[in-house]
C-alpha positions, 0 to 999 in steps of 0.5 A, a space after each residue: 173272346 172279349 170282343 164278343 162279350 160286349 156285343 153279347 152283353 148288348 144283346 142281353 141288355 136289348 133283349 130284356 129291355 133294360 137301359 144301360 142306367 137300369 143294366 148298371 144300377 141291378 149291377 152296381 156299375 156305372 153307366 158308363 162302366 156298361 157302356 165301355 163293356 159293350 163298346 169293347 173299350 174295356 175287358 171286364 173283370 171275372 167279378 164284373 162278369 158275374 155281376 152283369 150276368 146276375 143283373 141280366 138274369 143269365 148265367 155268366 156262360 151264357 154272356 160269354 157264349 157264343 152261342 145263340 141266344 134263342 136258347 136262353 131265357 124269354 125277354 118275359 122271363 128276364 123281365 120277372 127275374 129283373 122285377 123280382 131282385 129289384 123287389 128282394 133289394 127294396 126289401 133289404 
C-alpha cells in the first residue's frame, strides 16, 4: 500500500501541475521530504498524509486509493482550490 502512495502522490502532483517546490510549500514540507514520498524511499506519517492530500485539494482517500483518478477533481479544479489556499494564506 505505501508503495503505491508515492506514485499516486506523483500523479496528483503532475495532474495539478504543481512542483515538488510548490507541492512542499502548500504542505509545509520540504522539497526533498515529497521527493522521498514519491520516490518510496519513506512512509509518511498520517499527519503527512493529510497535509499532502490538503495541499493537493484531495482527499487523504483519494492519495491512498487505487483507484483511477479520472474520477477525481478536474487539474482545473485543483488548480483553483491550489489558488484559493495560497490566497486565504497571504491573508493571514
Amino acid at each position: 500500500m505505501m508503495d503505491a502512495i508515492g506514485q499516486r502522490l506523483h500523479e496528483l502532483r503532475t495532474r495539478a501541475r504543481l512542483s515538488l517546490d510548490d507541492l512542499a510549500h502548500a504542505a509545509g514540507m520540504s522539497k526533498s521530504g515529497v521527493w522521498e514520498i514519491e520516490a518510496n524511499r519513506n512512509d509518511p506519517r498520517l499527519s503527512t498524509i493529510r497535509k499532502l492530500a490538503r495541499a493537493l485539494g484531495v482527499d487523504v482517500y483519494q492519495l491512498l486509493s487505487e483507484d483511477d483518478l479520472s474520477p477525481s477533481l478536474s487539474t482545473l479544479e485543483l488548480r483553483v482550490i491550489h489558488a484559493v489556499r495560497n490566497a486565504m494564506e497571504e491573508g493571514k
